[in-house]
Structure formats: structure tokens, C-alpha cells
DRENLO-236884 format. One record per residue (C-alpha): residue number from 1; residue in three letters; x, y, z. Coordinates in nm, 4 decimals. Layout:
% DRENLO-236884
{rec NUM,ALA,{X,Y,Z}}
...
% end
This chain:
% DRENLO-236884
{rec 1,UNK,{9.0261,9.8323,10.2074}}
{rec 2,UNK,{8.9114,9.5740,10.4586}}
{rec 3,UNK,{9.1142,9.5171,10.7991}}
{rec 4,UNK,{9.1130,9.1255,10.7180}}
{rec 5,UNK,{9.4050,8.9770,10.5596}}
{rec 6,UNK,{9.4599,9.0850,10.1971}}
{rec 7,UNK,{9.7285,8.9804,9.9441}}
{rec 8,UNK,{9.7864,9.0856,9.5604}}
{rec 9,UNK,{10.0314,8.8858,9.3291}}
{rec 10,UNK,{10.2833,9.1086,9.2243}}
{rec 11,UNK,{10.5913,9.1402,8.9516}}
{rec 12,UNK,{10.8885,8.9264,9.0429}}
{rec 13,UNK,{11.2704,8.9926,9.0012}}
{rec 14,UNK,{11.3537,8.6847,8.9888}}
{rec 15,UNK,{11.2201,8.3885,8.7104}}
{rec 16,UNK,{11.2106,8.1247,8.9507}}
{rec 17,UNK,{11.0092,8.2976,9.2261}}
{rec 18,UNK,{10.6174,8.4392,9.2532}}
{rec 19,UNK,{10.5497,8.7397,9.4764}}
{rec 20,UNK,{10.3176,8.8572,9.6160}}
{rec 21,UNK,{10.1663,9.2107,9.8374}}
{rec 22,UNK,{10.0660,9.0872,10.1847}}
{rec 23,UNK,{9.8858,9.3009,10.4099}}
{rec 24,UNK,{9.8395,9.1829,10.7184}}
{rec 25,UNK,{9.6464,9.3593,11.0208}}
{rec 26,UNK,{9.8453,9.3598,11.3367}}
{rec 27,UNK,{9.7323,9.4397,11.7027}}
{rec 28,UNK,{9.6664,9.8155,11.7518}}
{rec 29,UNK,{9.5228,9.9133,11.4293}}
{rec 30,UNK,{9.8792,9.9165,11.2254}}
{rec 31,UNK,{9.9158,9.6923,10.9397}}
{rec 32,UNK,{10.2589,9.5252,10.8251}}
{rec 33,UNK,{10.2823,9.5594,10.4238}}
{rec 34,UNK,{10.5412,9.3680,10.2285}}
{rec 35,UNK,{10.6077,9.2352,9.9116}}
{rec 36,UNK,{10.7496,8.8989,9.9576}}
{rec 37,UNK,{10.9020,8.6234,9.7004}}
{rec 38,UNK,{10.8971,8.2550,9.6981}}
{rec 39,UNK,{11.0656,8.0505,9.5240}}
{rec 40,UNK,{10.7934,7.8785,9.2580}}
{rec 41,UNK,{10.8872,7.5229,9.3536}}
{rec 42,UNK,{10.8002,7.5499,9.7042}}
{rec 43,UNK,{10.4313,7.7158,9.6102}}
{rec 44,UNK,{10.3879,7.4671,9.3061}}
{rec 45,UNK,{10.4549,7.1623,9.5135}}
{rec 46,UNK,{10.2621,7.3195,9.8020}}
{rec 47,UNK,{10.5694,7.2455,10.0349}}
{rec 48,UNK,{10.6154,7.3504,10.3760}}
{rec 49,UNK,{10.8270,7.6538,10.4144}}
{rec 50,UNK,{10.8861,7.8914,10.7125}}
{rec 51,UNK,{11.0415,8.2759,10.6736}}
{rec 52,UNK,{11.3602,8.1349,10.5818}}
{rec 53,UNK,{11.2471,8.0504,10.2553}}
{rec 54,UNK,{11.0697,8.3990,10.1916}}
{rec 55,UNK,{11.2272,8.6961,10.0649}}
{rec 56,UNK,{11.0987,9.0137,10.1570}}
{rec 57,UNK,{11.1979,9.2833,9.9148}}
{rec 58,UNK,{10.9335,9.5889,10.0145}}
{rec 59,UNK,{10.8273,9.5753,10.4045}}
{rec 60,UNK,{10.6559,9.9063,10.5909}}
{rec 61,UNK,{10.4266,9.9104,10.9020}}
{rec 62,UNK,{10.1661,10.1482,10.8873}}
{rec 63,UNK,{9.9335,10.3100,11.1254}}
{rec 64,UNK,{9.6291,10.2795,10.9993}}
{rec 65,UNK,{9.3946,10.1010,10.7257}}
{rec 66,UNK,{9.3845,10.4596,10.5267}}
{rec 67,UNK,{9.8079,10.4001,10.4647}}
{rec 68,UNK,{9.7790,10.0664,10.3062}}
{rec 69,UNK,{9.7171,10.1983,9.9797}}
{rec 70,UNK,{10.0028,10.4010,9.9529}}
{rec 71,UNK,{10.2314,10.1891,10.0657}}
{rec 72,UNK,{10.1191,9.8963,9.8143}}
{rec 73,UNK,{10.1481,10.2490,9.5410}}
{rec 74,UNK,{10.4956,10.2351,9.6964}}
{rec 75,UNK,{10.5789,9.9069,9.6823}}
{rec 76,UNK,{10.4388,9.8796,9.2718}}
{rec 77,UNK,{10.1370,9.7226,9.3497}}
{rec 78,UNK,{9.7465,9.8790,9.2263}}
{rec 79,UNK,{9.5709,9.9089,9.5629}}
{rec 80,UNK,{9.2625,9.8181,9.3990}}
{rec 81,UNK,{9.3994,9.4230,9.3391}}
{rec 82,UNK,{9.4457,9.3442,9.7083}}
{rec 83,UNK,{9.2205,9.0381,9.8133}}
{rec 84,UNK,{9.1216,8.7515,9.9840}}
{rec 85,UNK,{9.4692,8.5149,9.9560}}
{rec 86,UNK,{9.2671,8.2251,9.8051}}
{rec 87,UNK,{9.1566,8.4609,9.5019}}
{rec 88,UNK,{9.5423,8.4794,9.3932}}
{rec 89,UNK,{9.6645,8.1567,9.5482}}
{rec 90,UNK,{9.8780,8.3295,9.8325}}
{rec 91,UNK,{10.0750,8.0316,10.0066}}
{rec 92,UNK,{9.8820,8.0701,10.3734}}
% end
């Protein structure tokens, strides 16, 4: 696990939204993980959308880089798929 940025497309509950496992380092060492959908429009059309437009169905802040994988276990993602963003077209 790297302390940069990492994302992993996951399962959606809903048809007309992707999702995706964000992990994103925060000051301090911790690391915010959550699984977040997004409605398919908005990423196919590559709109501009803020966090109203983003729901976040799995969120947990964790204290170090040796949690993350547990908590993407947690959330019902494999650890092992977490990436760069651009590898699994994570809307940045």
C-alpha cells in the first residue's frame, strides 16, 4: 500500500451509478477510506460535480497505512486492486 492517493472501482447498488474505493492520505498519517457512488451520467459526460452529487455508502478514518486494507476487506473491496485513479478512471 502506498501513502499516495489510491482508488479501486467497486460493486454498485444502484444501476445508474459507478463506485468506487477511495483512499485518500490525510495530514497526520490517518487515511479517510470510503466507498463512494456517482451517478454514471455525471462521470460519462465528465461533468462537474461537488460532494453533493456523491454518495458515500462505506466511510472509516484510519490511523495508519497498515489499516487500509482492512477497511477496503470491510467495505467489499480486494485490497490488492487499489491504484493510481487514472488506472480505473476515478472522477478526480
Amino acid at each position: 500500500m502506498t501513502k499516495a492517493l489510491v482508488s479501486a472501482r467497486a460493486a454498485s447498488e444502484d444501476i445508474d451509478s459507478y463506485a468506487w474505493l477511495w483512499v485518500l492520505p490525510l495530514p497526520g498519517g490517518q487515511f479517510r477510506v470510503a466507498l463512494v457512488e456517482i451517478a454514471k451520467n455525471l462521470v460519462d459526460e465528465d461533468a462537474c460535480f461537488g460532494e453533493e452529487s456523491i454518495n458515500t455508502r462505506y466511510l472509516k478514518v484510519v490511523g495508519d497505512v497498515d489499516q487500509v486494507d482492512a477497511a477496503a476487506l470491510e467495505a467489499g473491496v480486494d485490497p490488492s486492486e487499489l491504484e493510481a485513479p487514472w488506472h480505473n478512471d476515478f472522477p478526480l
